[in-house]
N, C-alpha and C positions, 0 to 999 in steps of 0.2 A: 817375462822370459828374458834372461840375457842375451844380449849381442850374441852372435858367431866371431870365433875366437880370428883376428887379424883384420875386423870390420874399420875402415878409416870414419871418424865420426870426429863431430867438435871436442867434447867432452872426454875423448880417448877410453869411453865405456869398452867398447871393442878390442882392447887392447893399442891401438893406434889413432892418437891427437892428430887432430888435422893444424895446421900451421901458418896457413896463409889466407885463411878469412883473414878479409879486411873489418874493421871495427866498424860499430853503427853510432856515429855521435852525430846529432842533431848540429848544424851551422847554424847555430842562435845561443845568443843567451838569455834565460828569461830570470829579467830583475824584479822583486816583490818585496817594494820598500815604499813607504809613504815619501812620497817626492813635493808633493802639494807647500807654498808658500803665501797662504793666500793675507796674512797679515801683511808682510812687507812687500808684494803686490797691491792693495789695496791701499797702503797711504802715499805719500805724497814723498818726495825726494829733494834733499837738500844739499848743496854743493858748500864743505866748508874747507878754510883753508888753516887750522890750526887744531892743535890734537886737544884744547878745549874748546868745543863748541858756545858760544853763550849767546843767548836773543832776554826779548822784554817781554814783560806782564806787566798787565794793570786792571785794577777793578775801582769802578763809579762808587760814590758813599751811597752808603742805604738810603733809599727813596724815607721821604717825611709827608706829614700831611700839617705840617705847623707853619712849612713857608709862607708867611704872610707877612708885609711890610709898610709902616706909613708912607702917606705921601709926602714925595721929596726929601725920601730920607738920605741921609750922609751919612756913609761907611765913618768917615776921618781918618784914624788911624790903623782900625783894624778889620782884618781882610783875614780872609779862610784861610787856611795852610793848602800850598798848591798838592797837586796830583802826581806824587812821584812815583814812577813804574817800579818793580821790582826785578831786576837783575840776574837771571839763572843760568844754567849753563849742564852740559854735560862732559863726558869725556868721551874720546873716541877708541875702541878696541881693536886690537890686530887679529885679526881670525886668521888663523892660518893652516896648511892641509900639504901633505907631501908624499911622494911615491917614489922609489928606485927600481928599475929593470935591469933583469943583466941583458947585457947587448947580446946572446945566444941567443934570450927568450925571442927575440924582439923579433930574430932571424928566421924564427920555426915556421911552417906553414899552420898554422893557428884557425882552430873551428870558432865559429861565431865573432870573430873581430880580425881586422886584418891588422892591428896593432895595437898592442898593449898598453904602449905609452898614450897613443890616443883614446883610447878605451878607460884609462886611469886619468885621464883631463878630465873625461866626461864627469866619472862617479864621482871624483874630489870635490869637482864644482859643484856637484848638487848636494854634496854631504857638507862643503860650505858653505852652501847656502841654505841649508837647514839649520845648521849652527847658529846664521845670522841672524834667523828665523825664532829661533828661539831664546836666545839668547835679548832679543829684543823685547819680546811679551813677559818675558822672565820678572819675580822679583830678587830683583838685584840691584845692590847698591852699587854705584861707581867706585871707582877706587885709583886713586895716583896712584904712577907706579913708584916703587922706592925698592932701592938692591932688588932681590930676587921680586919679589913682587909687580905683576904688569896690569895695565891698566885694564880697567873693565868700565863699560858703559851701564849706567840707571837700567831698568828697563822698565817696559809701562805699568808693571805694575806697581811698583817698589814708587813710581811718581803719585799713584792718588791717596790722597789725601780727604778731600772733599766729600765726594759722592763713595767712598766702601760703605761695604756692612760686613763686619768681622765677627768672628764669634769669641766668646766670652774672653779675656784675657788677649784679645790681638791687639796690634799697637799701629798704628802708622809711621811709614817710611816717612818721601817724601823730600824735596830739595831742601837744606840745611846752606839759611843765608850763612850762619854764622864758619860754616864749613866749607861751602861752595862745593861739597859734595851729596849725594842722591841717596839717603838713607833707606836699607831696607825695610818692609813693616814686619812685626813680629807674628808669630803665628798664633792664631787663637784653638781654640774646643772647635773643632770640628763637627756640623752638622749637616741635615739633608737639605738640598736642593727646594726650597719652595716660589710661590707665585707671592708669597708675603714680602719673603724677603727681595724678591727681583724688586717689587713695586716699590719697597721703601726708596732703592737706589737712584731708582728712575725719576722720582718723587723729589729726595735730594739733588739728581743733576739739575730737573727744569728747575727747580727752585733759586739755582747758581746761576743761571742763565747759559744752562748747557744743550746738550742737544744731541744724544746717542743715537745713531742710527744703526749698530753693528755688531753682533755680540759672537764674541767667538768663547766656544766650549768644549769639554771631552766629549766623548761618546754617551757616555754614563749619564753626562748633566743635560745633552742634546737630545735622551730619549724623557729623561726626567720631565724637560719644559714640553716637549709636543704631547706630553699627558694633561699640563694647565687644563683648569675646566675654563678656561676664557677660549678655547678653542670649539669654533661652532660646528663647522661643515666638517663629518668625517667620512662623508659618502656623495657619490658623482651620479648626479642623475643618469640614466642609462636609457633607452629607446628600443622597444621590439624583446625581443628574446636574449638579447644579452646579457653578462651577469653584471651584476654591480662591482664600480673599484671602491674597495675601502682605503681611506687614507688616515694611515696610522702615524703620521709624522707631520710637524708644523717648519717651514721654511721663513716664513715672515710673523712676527707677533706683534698687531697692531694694539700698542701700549695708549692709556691716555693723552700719551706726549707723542703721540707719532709711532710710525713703521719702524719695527726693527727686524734687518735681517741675520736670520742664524747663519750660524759656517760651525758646524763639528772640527775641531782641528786633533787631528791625530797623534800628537807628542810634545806640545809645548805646553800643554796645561792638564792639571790634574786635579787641584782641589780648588779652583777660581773659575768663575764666570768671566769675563772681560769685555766690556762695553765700550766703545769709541766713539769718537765722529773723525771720519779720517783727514778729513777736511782740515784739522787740527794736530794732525801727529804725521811725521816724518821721518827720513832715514838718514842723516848725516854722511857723507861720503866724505874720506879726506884721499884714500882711496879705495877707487874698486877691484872690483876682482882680476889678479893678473896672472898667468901664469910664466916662470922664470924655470930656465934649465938651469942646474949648476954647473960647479965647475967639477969637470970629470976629473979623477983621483984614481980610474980603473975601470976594469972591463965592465962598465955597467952606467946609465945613463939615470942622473938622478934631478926633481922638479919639485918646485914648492910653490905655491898655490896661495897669495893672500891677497888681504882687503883689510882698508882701516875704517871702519865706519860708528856711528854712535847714534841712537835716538833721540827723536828733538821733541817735546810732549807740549807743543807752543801754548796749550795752556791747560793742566790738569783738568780742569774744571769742564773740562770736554771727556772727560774721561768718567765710566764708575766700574764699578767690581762688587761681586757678590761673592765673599771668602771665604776661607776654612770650611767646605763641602767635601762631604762623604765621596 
């Protein structure tokens, strides 16, 4: 049945809107974004001070079982060729993140933050630091800058070489002495997630005399592995009238070669596994993250947000990858 004709209501059904309800907005903001960095958390951090980073490698000559010599023997003139390390290097990337406010906004009484600008320090920083995030586990080759072109850092994956498993037609990246640049690898056939192919890699690291302890994956490939039939326990003993838990997910996969733990990562990878020892991989800092005002131009307050940083992969061979996955 309608209103009575001159009824005061919200909606103005009655003939007359009311006007001076106050509005109902919650004094919060809720953010629902993957914030999680647990790669460049996880390794190790490196102070450089030039916009190419470079360290050494070296690897022993393959063990023999023919070492055997007479007594009293004399070399005389010739002697081994010495052990000379190998020379790498990376480049370091400017990441960078910016916001302007008008100075009005900045003056409003404002629900859920009491300042804009501080509110936009916040998000910049963690969406640069996702950037750093990914951009690091990335395969990506480095690149000097040249005219328009700016530089970008290797990332871990684009460094192994050693220990991948590619699918049919993939190619390896990988440091390029003759270039002193961080070659991307090419992409192969894409296939599914198996415990064949994880074991090959694992199999090639200890082999290199590597040593993964860390595997980070998508969702996709983190539900794949906690299916492995090398997984034993999928149910918690229980006591009295309780129900059972089932455990349909694996957090650690004790490999041959040692414990590995998983980490699902939510946006840096899609069709690679990615194996570490963190012990062995770092984060180049030329600098970190700074926030700078500009120079004001007008009624409005403007900030830029960067960091120079590069990954340092101290020896591939610490490294493996299971590629081109569904």
């Amino acid at each position: 049945m309608a209103a009575i004709s001159n009824t005061l209501g919200p909606l103005g059904t009655g003939g007359v809107a009311n006007v001076g309800a106050r509005e109902d907005l919650e004094n919060v903001l809720y953010r629902v974004s993957p914030e999680e960095k647990p790669f460049t958390e996880m390794v190790g951090s490196v102070k450089v001070t030039a916009i190419r980073h470079e360290w050494q490698i070296e690897a022993l000559a393959a063990p023999v079982n023919t070492n055997k010599n007479l007594e009293g023997n004399d070399l005389g003139t010739t002697y081994s060729a010495p052990n000379v390390p190998t020379r790498v290097s990376n480049l370091c990337q400017i990441f960078e993140k910016d916001f302007i406010i008008a100075d009005t906004q900045e003056a409003l009484n404002l629900a859920g933050r009491g300042s804009d600008v501080d509110r936009h320090k916040v998000v910049r920083g963690l969406e640069l630091a996702r950037d750093i995030e990914y951009s690091m586990m990335s395969n990506l080759a480095s690149v000097q800058e040249t005219g328009s072109t700016p530089r970008q850092t290797g990332g871990a994956l684009a460094w192994i070489t050693t220990n991948d498993n590619r699918g049919s037609g993939g190619t390896d990246g990988g440091f390029n002495t003759s270039t002193s640049i961080v070659d991307a690898a090419g992409n192969g056939t894409q296939r599914t997630l198996t415990e064949t192919l994880l074991k090959a890699s694992l199999a090639s690291c200890f082999a290199a005399g590597g040593n993964v302890s860390v595997a980070f994956m998508s969702a996709t490939h983190k539900q794949i592995w906690s299916g492995f039939t090398g997984i034993a326990d999928i149910r918690a003993e229980v006591k009295g009238t309780n129900q059972a838990t089932i455990y349909a997910a694996a957090d650690v996969y004790v490999s041959d070669f040692g414990a590995i733990t998983l980490v699902p990562h939510q946006y840096a990878l899609s069709r690679d596994v990615l194996l570490i020892n963190p012990k062995y991989v770092a984060i180049g800092t030329l600098r970190p993250i700074k926030t700078t005002e500009m120079a004001k131009t007008g009624d409005a307050s403007k900030y830029m947000l960067v960091a120079e940083k590069c990954l340092v992969a101290k020896n591939q061979k610490q490294m493996a990858s299971v590629n081109d996955l569904t």
